[in-house]
MARKOL-404548 format. One record per atom (N, C-alpha, C, O): x, y, z; residue in one letter. Coordinates in steps of 0.1 Angstrom, whole numbers, padded with zeros to 4 digits, always signed. Layout:
<rs>
XYZA
...
</rs>
This chain:
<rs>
-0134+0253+0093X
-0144+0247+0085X
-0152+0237+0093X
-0144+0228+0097X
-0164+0236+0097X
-0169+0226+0098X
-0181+0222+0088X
-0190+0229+0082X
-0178+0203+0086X
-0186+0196+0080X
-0195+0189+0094X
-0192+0185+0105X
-0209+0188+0085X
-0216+0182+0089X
-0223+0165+0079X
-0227+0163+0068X
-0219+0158+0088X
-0228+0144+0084X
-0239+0132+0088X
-0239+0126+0099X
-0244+0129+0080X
-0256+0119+0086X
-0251+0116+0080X
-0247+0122+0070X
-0246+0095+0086X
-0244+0086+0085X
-0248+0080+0096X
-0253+0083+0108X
-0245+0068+0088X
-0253+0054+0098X
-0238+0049+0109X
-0227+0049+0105X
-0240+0047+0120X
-0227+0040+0128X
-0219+0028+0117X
-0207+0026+0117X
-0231+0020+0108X
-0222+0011+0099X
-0214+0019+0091X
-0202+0019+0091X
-0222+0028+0083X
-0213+0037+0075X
-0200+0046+0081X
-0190+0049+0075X
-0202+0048+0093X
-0184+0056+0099X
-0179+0046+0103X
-0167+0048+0101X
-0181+0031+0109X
-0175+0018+0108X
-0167+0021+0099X
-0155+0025+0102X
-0171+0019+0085X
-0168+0019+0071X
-0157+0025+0072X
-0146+0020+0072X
-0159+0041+0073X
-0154+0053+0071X
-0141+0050+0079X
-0131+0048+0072X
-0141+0050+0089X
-0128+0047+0100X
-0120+0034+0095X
-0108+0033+0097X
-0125+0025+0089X
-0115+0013+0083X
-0110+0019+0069X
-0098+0016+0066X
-0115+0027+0060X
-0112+0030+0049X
-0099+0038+0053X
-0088+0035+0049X
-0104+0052+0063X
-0089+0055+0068X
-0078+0053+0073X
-0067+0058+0070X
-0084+0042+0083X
-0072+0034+0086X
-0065+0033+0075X
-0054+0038+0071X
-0073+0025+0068X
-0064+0016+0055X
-0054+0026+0050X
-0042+0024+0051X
-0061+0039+0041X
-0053+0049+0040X
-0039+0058+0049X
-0028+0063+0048X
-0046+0056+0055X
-0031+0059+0069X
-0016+0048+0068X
-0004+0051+0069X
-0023+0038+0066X
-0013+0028+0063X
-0006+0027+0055X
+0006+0024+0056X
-0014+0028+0044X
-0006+0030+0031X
+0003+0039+0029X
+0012+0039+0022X
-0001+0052+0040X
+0008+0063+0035X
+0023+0064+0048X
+0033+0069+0048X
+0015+0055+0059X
+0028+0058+0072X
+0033+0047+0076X
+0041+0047+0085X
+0027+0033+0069X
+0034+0020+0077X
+0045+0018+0072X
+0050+0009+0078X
+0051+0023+0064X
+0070+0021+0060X
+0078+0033+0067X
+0090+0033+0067X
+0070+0045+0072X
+0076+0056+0078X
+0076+0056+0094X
+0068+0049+0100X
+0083+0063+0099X
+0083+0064+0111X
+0097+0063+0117X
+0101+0067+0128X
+0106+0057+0106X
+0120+0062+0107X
+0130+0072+0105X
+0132+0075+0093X
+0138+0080+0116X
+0146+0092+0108X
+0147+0095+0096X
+0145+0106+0091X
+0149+0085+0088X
+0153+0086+0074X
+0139+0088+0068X
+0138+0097+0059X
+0130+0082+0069X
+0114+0088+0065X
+0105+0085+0071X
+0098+0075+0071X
+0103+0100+0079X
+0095+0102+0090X
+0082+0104+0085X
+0081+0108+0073X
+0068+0101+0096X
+0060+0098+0095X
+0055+0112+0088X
+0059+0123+0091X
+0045+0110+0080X
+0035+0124+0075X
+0023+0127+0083X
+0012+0122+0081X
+0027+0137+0091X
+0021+0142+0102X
+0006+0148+0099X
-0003+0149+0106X
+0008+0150+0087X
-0009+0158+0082X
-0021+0147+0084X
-0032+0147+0088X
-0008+0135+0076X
-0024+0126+0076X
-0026+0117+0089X
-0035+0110+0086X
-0021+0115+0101X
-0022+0112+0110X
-0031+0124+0119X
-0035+0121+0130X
-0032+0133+0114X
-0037+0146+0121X
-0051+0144+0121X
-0058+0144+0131X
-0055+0140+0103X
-0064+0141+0098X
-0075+0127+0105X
-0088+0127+0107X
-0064+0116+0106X
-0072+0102+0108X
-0072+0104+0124X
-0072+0093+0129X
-0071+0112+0133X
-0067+0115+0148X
-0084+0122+0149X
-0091+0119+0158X
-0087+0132+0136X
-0099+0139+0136X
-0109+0127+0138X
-0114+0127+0149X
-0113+0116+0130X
-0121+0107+0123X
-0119+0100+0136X
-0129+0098+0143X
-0107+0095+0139X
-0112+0087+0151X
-0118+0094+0163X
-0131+0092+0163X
-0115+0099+0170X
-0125+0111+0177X
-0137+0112+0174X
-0143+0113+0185X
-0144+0113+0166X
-0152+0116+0156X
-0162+0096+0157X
-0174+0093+0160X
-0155+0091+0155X
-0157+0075+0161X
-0158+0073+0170X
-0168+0066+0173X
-0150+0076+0182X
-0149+0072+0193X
-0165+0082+0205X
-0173+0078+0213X
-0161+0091+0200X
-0176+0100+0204X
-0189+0098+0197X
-0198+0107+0197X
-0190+0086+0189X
-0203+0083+0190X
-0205+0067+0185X
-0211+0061+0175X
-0196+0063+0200X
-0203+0046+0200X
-0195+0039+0195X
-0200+0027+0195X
-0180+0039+0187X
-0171+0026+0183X
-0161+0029+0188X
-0152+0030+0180X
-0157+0031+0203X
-0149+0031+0210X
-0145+0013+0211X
-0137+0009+0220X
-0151+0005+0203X
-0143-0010+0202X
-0131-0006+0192X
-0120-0012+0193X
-0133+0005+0179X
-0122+0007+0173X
-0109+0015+0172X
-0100+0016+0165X
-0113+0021+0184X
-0106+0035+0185X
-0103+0035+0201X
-0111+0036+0210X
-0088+0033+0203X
-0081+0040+0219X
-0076+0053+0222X
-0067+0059+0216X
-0084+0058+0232X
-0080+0071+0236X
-0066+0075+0245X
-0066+0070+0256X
-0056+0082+0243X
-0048+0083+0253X
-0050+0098+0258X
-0048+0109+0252X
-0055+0096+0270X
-0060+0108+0280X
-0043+0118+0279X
-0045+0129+0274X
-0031+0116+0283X
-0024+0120+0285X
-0019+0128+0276X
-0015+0139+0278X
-0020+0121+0264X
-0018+0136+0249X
-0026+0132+0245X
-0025+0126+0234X
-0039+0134+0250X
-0056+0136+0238X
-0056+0134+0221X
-0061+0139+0211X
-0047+0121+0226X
-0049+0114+0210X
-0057+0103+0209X
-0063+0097+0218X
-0058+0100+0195X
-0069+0088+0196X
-0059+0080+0187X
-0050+0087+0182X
-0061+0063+0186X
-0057+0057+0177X
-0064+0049+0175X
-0075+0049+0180X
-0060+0038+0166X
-0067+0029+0158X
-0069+0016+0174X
-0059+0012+0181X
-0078+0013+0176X
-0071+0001+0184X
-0069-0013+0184X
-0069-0017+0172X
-0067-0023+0192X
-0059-0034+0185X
-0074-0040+0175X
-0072-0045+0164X
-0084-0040+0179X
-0095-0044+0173X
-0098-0042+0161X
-0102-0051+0153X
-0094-0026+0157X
-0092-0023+0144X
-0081-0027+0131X
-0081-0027+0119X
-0071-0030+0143X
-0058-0035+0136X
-0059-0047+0134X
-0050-0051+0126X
-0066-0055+0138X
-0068-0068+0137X
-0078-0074+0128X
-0078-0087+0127X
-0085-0066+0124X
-0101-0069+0120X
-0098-0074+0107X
-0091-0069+0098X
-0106-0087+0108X
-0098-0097+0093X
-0106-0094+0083X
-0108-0103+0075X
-0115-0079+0081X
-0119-0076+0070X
-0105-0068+0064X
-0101-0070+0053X
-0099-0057+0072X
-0089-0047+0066X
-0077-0058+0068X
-0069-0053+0060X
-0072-0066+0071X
-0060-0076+0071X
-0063-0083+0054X
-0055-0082+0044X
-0077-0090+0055X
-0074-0094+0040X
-0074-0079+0034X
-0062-0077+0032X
-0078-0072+0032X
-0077-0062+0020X
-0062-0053+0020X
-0055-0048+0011X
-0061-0055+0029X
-0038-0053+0033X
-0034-0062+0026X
-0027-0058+0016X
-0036-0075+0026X
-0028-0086+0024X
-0026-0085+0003X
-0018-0085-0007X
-0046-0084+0008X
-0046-0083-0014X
-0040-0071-0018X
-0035-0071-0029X
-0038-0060-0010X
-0029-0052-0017X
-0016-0053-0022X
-0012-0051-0034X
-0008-0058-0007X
+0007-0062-0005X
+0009-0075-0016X
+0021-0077-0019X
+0001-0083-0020X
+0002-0090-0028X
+0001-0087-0044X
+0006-0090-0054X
-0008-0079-0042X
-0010-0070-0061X
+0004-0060-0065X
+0009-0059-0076X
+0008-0054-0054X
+0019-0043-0053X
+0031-0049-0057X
+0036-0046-0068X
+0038-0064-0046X
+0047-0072-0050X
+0045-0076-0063X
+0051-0068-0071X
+0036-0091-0071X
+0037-0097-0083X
+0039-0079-0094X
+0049-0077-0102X
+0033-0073-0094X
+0032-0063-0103X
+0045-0055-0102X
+0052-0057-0112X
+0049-0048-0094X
+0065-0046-0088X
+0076-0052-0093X
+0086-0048-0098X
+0071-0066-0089X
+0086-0078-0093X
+0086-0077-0110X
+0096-0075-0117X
+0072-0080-0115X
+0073-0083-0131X
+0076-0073-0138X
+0083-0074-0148X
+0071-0062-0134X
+0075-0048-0135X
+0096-0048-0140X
+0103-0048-0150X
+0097-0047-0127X
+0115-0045-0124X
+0121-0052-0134X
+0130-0047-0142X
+0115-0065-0136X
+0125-0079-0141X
+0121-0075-0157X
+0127-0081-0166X
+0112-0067-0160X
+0111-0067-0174X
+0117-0057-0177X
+0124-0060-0187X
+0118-0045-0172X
+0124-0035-0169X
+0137-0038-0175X
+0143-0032-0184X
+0141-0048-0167X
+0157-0049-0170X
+0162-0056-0178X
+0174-0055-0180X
+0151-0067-0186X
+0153-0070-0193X
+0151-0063-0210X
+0156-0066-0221X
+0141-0053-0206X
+0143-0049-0214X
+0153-0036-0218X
+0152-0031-0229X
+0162-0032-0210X
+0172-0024-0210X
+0183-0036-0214X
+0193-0031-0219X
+0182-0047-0213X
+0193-0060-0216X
+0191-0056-0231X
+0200-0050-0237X
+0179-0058-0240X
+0185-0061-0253X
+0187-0048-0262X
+0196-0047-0270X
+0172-0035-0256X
+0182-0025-0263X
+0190-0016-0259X
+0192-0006-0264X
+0196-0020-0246X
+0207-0008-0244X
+0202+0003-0232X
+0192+0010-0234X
+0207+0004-0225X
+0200+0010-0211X
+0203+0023-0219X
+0212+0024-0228X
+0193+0034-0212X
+0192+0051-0219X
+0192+0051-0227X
+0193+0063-0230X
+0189+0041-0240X
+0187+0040-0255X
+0181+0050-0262X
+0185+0055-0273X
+0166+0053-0252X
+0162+0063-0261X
+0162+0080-0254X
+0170+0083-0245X
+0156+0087-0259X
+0152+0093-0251X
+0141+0097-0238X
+0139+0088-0229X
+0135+0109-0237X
+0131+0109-0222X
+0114+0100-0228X
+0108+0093-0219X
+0110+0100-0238X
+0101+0091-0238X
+0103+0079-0252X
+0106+0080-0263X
+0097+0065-0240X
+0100+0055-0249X
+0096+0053-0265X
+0087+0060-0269X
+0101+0047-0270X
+0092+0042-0285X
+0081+0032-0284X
+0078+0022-0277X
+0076+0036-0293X
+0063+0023-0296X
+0070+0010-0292X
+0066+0002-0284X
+0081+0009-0299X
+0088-0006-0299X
+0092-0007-0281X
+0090-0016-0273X
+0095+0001-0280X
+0107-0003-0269X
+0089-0008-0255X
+0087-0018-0248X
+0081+0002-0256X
+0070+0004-0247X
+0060-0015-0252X
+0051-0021-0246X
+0064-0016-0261X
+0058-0030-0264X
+0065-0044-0260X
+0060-0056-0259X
+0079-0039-0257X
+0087-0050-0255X
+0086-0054-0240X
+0085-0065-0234X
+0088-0039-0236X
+0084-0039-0217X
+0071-0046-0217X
+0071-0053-0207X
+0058-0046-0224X
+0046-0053-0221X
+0049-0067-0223X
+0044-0076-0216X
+0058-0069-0236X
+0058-0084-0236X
+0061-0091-0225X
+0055-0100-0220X
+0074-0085-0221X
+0082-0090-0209X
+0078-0093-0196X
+0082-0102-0189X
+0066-0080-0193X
+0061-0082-0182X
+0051-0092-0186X
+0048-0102-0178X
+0046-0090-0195X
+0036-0108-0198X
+0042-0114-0195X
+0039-0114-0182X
+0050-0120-0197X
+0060-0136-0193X
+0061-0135-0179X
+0058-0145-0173X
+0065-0124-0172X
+0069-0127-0160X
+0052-0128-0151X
+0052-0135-0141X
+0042-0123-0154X
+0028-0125-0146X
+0022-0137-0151X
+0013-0143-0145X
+0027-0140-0162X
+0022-0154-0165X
+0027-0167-0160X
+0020-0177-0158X
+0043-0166-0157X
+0053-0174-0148X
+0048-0172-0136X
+0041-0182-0132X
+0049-0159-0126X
+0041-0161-0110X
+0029-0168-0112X
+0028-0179-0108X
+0021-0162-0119X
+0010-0167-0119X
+0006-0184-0117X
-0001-0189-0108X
+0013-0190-0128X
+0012-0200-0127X
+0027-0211-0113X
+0025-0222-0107X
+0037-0203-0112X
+0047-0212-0104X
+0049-0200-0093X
+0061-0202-0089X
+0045-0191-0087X
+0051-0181-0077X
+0063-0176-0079X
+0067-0170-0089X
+0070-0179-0067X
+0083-0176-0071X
+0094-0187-0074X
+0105-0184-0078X
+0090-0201-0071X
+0093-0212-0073X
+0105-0212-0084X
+0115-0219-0081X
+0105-0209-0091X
+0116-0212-0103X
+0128-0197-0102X
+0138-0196-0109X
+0123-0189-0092X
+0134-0174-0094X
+0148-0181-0085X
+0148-0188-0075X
+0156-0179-0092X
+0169-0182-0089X
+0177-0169-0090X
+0174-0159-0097X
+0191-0169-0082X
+0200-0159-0080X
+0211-0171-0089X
+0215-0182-0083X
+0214-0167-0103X
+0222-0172-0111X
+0237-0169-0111X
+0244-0175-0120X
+0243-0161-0103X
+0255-0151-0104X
+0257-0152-0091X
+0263-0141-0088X
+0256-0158-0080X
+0257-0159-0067X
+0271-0160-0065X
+0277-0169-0071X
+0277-0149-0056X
+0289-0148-0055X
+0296-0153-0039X
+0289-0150-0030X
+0305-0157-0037X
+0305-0165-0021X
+0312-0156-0013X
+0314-0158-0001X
</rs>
């Protein structure tokens, strides 16, 4: 298949950080035996940089002549527009995650873990919202400042 595009060099700027970003999301916890990297979409963002690097933002993109790949380069990895929007992710993912779990279990604390069946009840799906209220209203206001390990065993 080939696609054809008119864009502006700002707009594949764009395009090439948006990928990155996406690359990241899907392979910066992979790359270990146990869960190895997904090769498609590295394939895919190998296309786009190429695709960058052949017309003019070889400041974002390194070529290695020896296996005709392209990557992101340190410039791209660095660039404190995609670092803050990493950071606001990795920070929205955690607080929502943590209040998530903690309500989670608290709410399996009062009615009974596997209580219901495969879908919750009105009650039980309202209790989880309360819960998680409390806990984004606590970060929110103290971080993690007040979380303690209560059961600490030596």
């Amino acid at each position: 298949m080939k696609i054809e595009l008119s864009v502006s060099k700002e707009q594949l700027e764009k395009a090439i950080k948006l990928i990155y970003l996406g690359n990241w999301v899907v392979n910066s916890i992979r790359g270990r035996e146990e869960m190895p990297t997904i090769e498609e979409y590295d394939e895919i963002s190998n296309l786009f940089l190429k695709l960058a690097y052949e017309n003019g933002l070889q400041e974002l993109v390194s070529f290695d002549k020896k296996n005709n790949m392209y990557f992101p380069s340190d410039e791209l990895a660095d660039d404190s527009e995609i670092l803050d929007y990493l950071d606001d992710f990795v920070d929205d993912v955690f607080w929502e995650e943590l209040s998530m779990r903690l309500a989670e279990r608290d709410t399996e604390e009062k009615l009974g873990k596997g209580n219901s069946a495969a879908f919750p009840t009105e009650k039980e799906v309202e209790l989880l919202i309360d819960n998680q209220a409390k806990y984004i209203k606590e970060f929110g206001k103290n971080g993690v400042k007040n979380l303690r390990i209560v059961n600490e065993e030596e």
